[in-house]
C-alpha beads as a LAMMPS data file, in Angstrom:
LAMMPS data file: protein, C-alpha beads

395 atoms
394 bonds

1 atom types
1 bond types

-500.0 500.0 xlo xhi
-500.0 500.0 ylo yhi
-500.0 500.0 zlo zhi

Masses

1 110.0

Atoms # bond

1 1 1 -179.837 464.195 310.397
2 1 1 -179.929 461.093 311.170
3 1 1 -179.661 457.853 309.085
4 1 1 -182.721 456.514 307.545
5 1 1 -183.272 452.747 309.323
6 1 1 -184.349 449.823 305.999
7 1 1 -185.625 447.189 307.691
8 1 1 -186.566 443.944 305.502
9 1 1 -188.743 440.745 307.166
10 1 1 -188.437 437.600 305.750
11 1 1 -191.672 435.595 306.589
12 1 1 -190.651 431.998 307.263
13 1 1 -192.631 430.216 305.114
14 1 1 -195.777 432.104 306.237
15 1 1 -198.401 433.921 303.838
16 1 1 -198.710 437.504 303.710
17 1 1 -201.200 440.046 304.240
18 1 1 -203.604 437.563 304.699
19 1 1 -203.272 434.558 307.420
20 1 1 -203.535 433.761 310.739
21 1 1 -201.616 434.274 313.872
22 1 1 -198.617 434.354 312.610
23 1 1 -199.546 436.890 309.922
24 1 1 -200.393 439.232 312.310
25 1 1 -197.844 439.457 314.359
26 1 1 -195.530 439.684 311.348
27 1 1 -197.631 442.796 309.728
28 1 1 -197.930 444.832 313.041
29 1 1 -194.102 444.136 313.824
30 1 1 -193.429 445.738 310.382
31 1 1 -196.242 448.641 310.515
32 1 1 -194.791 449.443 314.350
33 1 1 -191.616 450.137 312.706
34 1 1 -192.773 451.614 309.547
35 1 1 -194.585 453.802 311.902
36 1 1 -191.884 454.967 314.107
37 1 1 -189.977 456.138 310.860
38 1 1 -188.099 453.026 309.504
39 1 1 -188.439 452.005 305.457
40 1 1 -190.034 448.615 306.019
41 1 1 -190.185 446.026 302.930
42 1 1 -192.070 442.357 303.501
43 1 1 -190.158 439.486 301.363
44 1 1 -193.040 436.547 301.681
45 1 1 -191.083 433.215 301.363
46 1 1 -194.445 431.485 301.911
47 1 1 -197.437 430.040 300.100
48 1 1 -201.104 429.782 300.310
49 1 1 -201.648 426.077 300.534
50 1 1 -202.959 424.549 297.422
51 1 1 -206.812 424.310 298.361
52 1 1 -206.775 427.582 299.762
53 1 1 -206.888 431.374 297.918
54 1 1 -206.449 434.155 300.876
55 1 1 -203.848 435.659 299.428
56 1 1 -204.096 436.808 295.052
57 1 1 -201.484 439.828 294.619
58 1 1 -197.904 438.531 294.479
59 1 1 -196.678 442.076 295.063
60 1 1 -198.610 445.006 296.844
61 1 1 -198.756 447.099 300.104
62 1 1 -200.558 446.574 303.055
63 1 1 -201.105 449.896 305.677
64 1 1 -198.753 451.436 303.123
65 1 1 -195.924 448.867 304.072
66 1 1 -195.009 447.704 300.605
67 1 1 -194.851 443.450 300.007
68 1 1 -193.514 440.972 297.251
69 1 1 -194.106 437.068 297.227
70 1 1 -190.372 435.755 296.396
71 1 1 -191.335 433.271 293.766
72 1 1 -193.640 435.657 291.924
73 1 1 -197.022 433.386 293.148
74 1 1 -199.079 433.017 296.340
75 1 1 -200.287 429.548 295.946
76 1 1 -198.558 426.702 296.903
77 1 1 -199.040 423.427 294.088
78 1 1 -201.303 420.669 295.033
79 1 1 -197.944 418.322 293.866
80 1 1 -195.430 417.555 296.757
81 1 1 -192.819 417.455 294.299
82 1 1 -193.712 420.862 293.386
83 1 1 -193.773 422.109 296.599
84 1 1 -190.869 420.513 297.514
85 1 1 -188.833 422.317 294.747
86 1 1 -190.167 425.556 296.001
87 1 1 -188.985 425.205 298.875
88 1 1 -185.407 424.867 297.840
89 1 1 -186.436 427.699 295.468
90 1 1 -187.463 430.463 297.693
91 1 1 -184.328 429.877 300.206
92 1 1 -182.440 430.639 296.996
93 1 1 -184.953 434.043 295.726
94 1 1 -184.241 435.015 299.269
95 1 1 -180.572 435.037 299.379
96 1 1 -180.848 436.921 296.717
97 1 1 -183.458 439.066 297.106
98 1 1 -181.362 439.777 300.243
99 1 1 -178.335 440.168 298.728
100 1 1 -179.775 443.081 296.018
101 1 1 -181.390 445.348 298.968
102 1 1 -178.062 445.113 300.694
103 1 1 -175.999 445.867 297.684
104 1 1 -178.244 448.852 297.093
105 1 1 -177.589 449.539 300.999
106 1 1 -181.392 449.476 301.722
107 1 1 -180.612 446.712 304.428
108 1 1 -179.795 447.980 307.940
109 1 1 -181.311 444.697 309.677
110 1 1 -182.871 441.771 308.645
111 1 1 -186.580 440.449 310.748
112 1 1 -186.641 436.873 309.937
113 1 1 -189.976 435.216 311.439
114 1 1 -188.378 431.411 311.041
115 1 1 -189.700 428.390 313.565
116 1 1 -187.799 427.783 316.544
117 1 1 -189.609 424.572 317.666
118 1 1 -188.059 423.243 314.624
119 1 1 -185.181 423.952 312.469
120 1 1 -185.684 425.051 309.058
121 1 1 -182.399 425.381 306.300
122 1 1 -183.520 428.358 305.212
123 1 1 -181.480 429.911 308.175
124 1 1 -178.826 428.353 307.079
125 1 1 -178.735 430.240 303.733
126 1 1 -179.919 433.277 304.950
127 1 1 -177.168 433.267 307.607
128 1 1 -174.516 432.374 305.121
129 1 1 -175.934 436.066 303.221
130 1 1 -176.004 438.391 306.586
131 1 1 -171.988 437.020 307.175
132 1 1 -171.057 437.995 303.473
133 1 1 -173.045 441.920 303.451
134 1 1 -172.527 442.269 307.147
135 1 1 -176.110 442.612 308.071
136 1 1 -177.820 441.769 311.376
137 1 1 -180.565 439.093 311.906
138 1 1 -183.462 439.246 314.273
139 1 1 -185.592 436.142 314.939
140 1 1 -188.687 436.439 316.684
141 1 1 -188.825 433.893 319.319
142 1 1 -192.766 432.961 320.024
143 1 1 -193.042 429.419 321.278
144 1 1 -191.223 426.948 323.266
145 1 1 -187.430 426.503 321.942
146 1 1 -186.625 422.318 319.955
147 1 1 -183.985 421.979 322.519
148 1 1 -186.985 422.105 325.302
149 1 1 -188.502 418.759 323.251
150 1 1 -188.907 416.263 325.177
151 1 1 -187.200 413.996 321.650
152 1 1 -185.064 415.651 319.881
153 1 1 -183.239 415.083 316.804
154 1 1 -179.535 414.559 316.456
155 1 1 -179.245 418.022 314.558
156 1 1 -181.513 419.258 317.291
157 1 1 -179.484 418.420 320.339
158 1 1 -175.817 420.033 318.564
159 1 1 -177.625 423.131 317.412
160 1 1 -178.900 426.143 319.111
161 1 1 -182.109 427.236 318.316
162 1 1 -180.650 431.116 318.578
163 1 1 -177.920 429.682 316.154
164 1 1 -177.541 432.252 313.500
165 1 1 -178.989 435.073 315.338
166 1 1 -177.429 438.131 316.243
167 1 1 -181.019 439.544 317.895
168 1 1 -183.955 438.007 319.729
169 1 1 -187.255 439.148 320.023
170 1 1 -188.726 437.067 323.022
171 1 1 -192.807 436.983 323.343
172 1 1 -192.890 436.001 326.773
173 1 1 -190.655 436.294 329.971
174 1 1 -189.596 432.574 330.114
175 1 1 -188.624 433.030 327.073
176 1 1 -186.247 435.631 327.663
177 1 1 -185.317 433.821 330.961
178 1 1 -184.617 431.239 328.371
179 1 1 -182.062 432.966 326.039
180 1 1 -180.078 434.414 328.817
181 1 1 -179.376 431.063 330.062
182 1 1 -178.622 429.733 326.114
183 1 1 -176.302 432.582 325.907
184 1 1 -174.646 431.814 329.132
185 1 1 -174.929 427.706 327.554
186 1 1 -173.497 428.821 324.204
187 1 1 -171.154 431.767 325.312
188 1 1 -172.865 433.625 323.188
189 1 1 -174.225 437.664 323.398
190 1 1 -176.986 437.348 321.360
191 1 1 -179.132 440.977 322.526
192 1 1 -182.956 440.560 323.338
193 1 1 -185.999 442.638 323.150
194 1 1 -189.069 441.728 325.007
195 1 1 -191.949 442.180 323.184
196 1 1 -195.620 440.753 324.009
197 1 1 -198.565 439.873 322.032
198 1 1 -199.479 442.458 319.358
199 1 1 -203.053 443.808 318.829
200 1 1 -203.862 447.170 316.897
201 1 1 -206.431 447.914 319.425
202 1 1 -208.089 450.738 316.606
203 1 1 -209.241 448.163 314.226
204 1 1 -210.940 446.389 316.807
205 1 1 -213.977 448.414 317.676
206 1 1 -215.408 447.683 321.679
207 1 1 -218.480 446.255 322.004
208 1 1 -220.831 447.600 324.962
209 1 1 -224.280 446.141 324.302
210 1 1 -224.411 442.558 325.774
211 1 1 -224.170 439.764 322.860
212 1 1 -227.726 438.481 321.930
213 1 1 -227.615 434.014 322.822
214 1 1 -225.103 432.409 324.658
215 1 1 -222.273 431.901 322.060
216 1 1 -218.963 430.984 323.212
217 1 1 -216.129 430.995 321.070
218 1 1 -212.683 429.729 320.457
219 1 1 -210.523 430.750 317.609
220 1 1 -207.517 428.480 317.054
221 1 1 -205.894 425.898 314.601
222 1 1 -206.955 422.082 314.364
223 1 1 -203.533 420.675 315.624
224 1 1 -204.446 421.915 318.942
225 1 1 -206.801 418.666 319.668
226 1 1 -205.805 418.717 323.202
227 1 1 -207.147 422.008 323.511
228 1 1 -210.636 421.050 321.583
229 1 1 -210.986 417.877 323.945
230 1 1 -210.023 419.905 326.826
231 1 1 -212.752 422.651 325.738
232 1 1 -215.671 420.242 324.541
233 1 1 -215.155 418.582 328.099
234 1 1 -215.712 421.729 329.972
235 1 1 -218.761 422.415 327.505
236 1 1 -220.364 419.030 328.487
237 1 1 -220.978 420.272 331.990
238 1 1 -222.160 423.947 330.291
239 1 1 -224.491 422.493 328.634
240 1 1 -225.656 420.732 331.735
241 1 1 -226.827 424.147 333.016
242 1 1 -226.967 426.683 330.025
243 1 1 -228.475 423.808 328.018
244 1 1 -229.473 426.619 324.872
245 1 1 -225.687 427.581 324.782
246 1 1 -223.571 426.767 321.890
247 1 1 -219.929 426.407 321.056
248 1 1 -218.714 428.165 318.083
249 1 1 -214.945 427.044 316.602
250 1 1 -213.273 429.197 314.165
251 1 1 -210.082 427.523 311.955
252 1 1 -209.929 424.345 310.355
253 1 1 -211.641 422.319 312.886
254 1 1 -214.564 420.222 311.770
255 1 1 -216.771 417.968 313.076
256 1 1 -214.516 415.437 310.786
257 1 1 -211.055 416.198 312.109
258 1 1 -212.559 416.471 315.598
259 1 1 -213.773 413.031 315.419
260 1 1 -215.273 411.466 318.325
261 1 1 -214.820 414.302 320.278
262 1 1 -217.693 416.220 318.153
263 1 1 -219.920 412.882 318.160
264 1 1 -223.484 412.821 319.252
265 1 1 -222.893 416.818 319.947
266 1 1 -224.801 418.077 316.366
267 1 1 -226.080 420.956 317.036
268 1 1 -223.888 422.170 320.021
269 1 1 -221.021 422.935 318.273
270 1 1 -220.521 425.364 314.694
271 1 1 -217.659 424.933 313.033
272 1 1 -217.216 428.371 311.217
273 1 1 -214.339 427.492 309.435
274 1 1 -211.281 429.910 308.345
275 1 1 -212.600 433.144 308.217
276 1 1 -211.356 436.537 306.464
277 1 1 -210.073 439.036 309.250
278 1 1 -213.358 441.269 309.109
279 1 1 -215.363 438.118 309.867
280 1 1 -213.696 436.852 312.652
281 1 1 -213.575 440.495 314.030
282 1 1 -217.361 439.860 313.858
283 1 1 -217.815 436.695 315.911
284 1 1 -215.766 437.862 318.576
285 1 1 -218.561 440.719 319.082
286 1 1 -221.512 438.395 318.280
287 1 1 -219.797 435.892 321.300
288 1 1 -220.400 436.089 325.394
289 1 1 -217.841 434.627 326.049
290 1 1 -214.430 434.401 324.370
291 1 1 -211.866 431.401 325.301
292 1 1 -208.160 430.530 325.653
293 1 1 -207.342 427.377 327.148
294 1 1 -203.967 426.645 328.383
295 1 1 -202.342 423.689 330.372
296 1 1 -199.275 423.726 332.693
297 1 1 -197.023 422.824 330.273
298 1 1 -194.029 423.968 328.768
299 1 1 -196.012 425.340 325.625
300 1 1 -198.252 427.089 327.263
301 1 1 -196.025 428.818 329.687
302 1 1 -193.328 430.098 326.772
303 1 1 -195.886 431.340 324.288
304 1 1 -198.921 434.133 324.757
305 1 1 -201.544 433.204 322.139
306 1 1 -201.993 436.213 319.667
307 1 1 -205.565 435.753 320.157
308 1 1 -206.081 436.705 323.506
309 1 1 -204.779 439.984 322.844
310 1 1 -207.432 439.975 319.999
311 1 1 -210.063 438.956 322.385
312 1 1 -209.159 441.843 325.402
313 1 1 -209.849 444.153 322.766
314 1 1 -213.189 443.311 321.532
315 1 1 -214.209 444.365 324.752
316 1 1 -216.128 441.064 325.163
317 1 1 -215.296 438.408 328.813
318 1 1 -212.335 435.699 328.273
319 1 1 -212.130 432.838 330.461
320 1 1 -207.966 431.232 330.042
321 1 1 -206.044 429.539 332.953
322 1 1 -203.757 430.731 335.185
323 1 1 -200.214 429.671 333.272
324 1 1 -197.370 431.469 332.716
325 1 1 -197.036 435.481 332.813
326 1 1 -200.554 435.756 332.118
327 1 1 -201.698 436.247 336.170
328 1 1 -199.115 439.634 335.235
329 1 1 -200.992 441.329 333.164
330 1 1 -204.741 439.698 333.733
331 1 1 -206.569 440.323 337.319
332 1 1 -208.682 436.648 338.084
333 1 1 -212.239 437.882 338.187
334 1 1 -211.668 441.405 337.169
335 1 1 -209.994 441.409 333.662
336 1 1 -210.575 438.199 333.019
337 1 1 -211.393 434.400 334.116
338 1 1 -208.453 432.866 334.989
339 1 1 -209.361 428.925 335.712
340 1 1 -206.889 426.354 337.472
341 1 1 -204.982 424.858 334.163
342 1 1 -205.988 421.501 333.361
343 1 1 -209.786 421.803 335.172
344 1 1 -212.673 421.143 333.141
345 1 1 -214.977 421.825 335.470
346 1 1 -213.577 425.484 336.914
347 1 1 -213.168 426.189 333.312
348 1 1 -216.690 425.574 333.301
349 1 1 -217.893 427.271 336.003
350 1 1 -215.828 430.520 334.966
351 1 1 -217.773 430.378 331.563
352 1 1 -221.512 429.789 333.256
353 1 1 -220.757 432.703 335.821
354 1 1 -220.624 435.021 332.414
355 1 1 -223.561 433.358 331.020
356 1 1 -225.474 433.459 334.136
357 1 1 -224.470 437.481 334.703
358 1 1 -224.227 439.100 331.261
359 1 1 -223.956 442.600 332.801
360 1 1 -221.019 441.291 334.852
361 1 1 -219.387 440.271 331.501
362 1 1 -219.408 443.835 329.802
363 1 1 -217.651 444.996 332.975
364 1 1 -214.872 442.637 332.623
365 1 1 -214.946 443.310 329.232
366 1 1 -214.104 446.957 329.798
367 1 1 -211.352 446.095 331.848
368 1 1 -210.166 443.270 329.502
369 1 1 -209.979 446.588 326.692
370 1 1 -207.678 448.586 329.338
371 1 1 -205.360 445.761 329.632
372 1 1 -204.707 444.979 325.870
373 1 1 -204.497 449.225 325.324
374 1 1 -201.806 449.160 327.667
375 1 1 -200.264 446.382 326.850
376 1 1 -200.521 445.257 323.424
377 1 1 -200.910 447.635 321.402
378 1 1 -198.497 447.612 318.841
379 1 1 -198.016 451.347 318.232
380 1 1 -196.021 450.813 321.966
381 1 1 -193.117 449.114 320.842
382 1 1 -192.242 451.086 317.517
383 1 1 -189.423 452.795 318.868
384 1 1 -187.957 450.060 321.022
385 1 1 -187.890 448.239 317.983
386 1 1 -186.058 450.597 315.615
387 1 1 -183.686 451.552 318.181
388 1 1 -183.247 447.508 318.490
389 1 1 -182.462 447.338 315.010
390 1 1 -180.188 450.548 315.311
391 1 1 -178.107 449.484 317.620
392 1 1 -177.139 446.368 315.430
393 1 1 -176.380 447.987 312.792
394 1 1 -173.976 450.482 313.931
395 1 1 -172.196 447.817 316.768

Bonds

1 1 1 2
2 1 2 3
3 1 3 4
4 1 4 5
5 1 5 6
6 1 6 7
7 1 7 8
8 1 8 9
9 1 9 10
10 1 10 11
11 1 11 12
12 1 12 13
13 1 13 14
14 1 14 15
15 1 15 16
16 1 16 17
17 1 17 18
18 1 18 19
19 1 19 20
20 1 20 21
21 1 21 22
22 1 22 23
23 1 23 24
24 1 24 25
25 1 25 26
26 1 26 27
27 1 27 28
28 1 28 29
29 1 29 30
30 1 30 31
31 1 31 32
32 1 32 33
33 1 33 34
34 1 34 35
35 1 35 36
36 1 36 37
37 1 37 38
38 1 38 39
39 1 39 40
40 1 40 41
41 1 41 42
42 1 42 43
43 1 43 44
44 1 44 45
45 1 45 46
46 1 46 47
47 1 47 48
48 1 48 49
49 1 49 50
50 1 50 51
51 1 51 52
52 1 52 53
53 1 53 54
54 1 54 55
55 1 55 56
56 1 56 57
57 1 57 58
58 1 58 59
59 1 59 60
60 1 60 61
61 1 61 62
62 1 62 63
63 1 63 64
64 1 64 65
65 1 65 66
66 1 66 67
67 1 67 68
68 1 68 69
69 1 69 70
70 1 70 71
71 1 71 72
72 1 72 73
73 1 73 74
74 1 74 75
75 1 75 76
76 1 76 77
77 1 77 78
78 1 78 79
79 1 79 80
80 1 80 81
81 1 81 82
82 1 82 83
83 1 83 84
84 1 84 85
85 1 85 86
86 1 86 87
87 1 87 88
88 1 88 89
89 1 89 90
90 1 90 91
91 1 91 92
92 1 92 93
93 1 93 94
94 1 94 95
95 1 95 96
96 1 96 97
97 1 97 98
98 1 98 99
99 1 99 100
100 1 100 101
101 1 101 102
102 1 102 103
103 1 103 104
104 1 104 105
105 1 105 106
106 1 106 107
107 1 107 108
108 1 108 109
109 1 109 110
110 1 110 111
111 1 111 112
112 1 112 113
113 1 113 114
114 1 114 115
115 1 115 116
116 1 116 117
117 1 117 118
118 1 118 119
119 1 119 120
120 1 120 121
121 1 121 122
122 1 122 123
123 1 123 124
124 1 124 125
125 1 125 126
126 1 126 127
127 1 127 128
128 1 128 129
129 1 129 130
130 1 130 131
131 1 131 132
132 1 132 133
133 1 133 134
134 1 134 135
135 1 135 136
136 1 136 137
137 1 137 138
138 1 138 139
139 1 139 140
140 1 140 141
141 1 141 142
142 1 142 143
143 1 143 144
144 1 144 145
145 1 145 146
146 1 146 147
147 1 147 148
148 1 148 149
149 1 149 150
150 1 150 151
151 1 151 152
152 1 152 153
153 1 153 154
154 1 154 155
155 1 155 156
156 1 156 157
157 1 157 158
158 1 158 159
159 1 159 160
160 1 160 161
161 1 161 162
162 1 162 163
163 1 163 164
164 1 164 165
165 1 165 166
166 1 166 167
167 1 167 168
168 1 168 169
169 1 169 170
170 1 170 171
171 1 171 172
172 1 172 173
173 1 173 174
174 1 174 175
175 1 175 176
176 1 176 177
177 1 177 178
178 1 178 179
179 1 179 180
180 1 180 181
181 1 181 182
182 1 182 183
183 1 183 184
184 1 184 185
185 1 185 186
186 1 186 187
187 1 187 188
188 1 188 189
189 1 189 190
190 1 190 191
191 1 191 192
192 1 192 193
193 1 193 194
194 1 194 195
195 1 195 196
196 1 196 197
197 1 197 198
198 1 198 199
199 1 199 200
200 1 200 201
201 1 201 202
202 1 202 203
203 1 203 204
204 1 204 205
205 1 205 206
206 1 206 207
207 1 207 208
208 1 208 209
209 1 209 210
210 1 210 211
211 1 211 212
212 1 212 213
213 1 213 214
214 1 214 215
215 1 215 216
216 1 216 217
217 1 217 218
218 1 218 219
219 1 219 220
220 1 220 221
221 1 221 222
222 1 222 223
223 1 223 224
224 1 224 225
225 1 225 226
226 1 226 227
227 1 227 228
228 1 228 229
229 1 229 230
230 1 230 231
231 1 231 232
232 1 232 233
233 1 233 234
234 1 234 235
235 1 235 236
236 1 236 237
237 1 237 238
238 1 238 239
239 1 239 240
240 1 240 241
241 1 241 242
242 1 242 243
243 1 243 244
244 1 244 245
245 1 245 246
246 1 246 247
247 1 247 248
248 1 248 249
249 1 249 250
250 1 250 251
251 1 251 252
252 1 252 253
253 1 253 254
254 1 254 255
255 1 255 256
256 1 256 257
257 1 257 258
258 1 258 259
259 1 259 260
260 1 260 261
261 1 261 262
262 1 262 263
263 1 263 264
264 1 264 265
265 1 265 266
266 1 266 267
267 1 267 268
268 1 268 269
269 1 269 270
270 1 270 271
271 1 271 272
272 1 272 273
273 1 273 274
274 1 274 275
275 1 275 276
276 1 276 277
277 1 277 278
278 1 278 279
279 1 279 280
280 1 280 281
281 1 281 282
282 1 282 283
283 1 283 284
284 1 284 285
285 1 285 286
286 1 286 287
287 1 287 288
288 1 288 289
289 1 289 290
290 1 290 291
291 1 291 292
292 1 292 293
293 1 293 294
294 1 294 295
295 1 295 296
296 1 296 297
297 1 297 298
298 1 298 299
299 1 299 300
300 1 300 301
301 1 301 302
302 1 302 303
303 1 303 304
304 1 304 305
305 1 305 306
306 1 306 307
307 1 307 308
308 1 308 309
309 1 309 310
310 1 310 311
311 1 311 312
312 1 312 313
313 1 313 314
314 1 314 315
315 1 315 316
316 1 316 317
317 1 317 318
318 1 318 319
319 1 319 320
320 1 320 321
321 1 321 322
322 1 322 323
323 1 323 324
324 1 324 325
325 1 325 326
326 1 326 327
327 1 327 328
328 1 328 329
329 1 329 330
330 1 330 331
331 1 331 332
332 1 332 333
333 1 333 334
334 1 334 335
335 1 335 336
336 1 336 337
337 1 337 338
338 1 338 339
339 1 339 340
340 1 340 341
341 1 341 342
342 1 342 343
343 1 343 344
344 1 344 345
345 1 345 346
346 1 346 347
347 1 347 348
348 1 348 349
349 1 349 350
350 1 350 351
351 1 351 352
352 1 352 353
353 1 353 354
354 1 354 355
355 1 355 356
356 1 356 357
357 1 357 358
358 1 358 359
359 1 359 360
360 1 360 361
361 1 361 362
362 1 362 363
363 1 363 364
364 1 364 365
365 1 365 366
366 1 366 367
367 1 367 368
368 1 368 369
369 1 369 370
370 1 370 371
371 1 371 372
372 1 372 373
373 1 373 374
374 1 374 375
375 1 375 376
376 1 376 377
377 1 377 378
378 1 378 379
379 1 379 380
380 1 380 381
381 1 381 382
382 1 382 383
383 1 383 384
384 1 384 385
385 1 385 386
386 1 386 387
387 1 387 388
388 1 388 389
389 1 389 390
390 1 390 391
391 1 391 392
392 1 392 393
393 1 393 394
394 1 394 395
């Protein structure tokens, strides 16, 4: 019989079961596993921010996939002394929450979902743990790499962002391009394992009756300005021909943080806020059209937004550019509208043709489903993650 796989993730300093992108990814990473017969534990190392409350149980199970917030809360103090201390704190409650599940040999490999655009010293310490029980670590490598910064710091520029790693996970092709040649940079073997955006395609029920007004939608964070200028640009000339059309913004975004991109445009634009997970499953299906704007950039071509995988399976029309491996798995026209990165305008016009043919839309939509069924899904890559993590632990 073979030997039962443990597998703990560490959540880098993001919240857990409730959150965003992020969160997500983390949960169906663990429940892919969990589901392809590995003992799966969550150790959340991060904290609601003080103003917010998504998260109230500081231990509990999620899809069966059992959870514990290190420091015993889920909130994060509205003092920055406080929060500094806690961070220092739950680097320490790691190592040692670490250091019990390995001494109790219920620690076969270790999923740590810590930044790589920046470098955080909780690797450090959790490093320093997997050299002294002998355990493996996997990082999860989502976005574009510090060392690809067009500044760096002094620490960044003498330290490898796979430093510390024994596995990476790699979201994207470039990325994966990209540790192959840091190995080759580093002499290092670190292994990799190729997996895309996640979606549980199941809890995301199709739509096929066209959505009622001409909503479209983006779902994203605030710090993404460029993107919300980019987007309210392309609306401008929307509006010029769909002038009863509105733009709806999930997130933190208000017409406050947004500035004088949102001004004189009251009325045109919702700002919906952060929403829980049911609710946001909801404007997706209540949208016509669903966007993801990306530019031909270094950021865009080394990370796949969670949220487009989201948005395929909804079932409802996305409009995104052509960047990256995206023209791989979307067809222009078919699966999706793939405009020319960086153009207002043809993001425009891709966005009008859905609003001016609805019936056109649910079509695409259809296919949009296929793709993210095929691809996405993140019952797919159960067992090529287990026998990732098994191959670790017995080399």
């Amino acid at each position: 019989m073979a030997k039962q796989l443990h597998i703990g993730v560490l959540t880098g300093r993001i919240p857990y079961p409730n959150g965003m992108a992020g969160t997500q990814r983390i949960h169906l990473m663990a429940r892919a596993m969990a589901e392809a017969g590995a003992t799966v534990n969550v150790w959340v190392d991060g904290l609601d921010g003080w103003n917010e409350a998504r998260n109230r149980d500081a231990v509990g199970a999620k899809d069966g996939i059992p959870y514990e917030f290190l420091l015993g809360k889920t909130q994060a103090s509205r003092y920055k002394w406080r929060r500094v201390m806690d961070r220092f704190a739950l680097a320490w409650v790691a190592r040692r929450r670490i250091a019990r599940a390995t001494h109790s040999r219920l620690l076969d490999g270790l999923y740590f979902y810590t930044s790589s655009s920046k470098l955080d010293f909780e690797r450090l310490v959790v490093r320093k743990q997997a050299k002294k029980s002998r355990f493996p670590i996997v990082i999860d490598l989502r976005e574009a790499p510090w060392t690809l910064k067009p500044i760096k710091s002094l620490v960044e520029s003498r330290v490898s962002p796979i430093w510390g790693a024994d596995g990476v996970i790699c979201i994207s092709r470039f990325l994966e391009d990209w540790v192959r040649q840091e190995n080759k940079r580093t002499s290092r073997n670190v292994r990799l394992l190729y997996v895309p955006i996640l979606v549980d395609v199941n809890e995301i029920k199709p739509v096929v009756e066209p959505a009622t007004g001409k909503t479209v939608l983006f779902a994203g964070s605030p710090v993404y300005d460029e993107t919300l200028r980019f987007l309210v640009a392309a609306m401008e000339i929307v509006w010029a021909r769909h002038a009863d059309s509105r733009l709806v913004i999930t997130g933190g975004a208000t017409e406050a943080t947004l500035g004088s991109i949102a001004k004189g445009r009251s009325g045109k634009i919702h700002y919906a806020g952060f929403l829980e997970r049911s609710a946001l499953l909801h404007e997706y299906s209540m949208s016509s059209v669903l966007t993801v704007p990306l530019f031909d950039d270094g950021r865009s071509h080394a990370r796949v937004p969670t949220k487009l995988g989201e948005y395929l399976a909804s079932g409802r029309p996305v409009v995104t550019n052509r960047v990256g491996e995206l023209p791989r798995f979307l067809e222009d026209g078919v699966s999706a509208h793939l405009a020319t990165p960086g153009d207002a305008a043809d993001f425009a016009t891709a966005i009008c043709r859905l609003l001016d043919d609805p019936a056109n839309g649910q079509v695409m939509g259809r296919n949009g489903r296929q793709v993210a069924e095929r691809h996405f899904h993140y019952a797919n890559y159960g067992m090529k993650l287990c026998e990732f993590f098994s191959s670790m632990a017995s080399s």
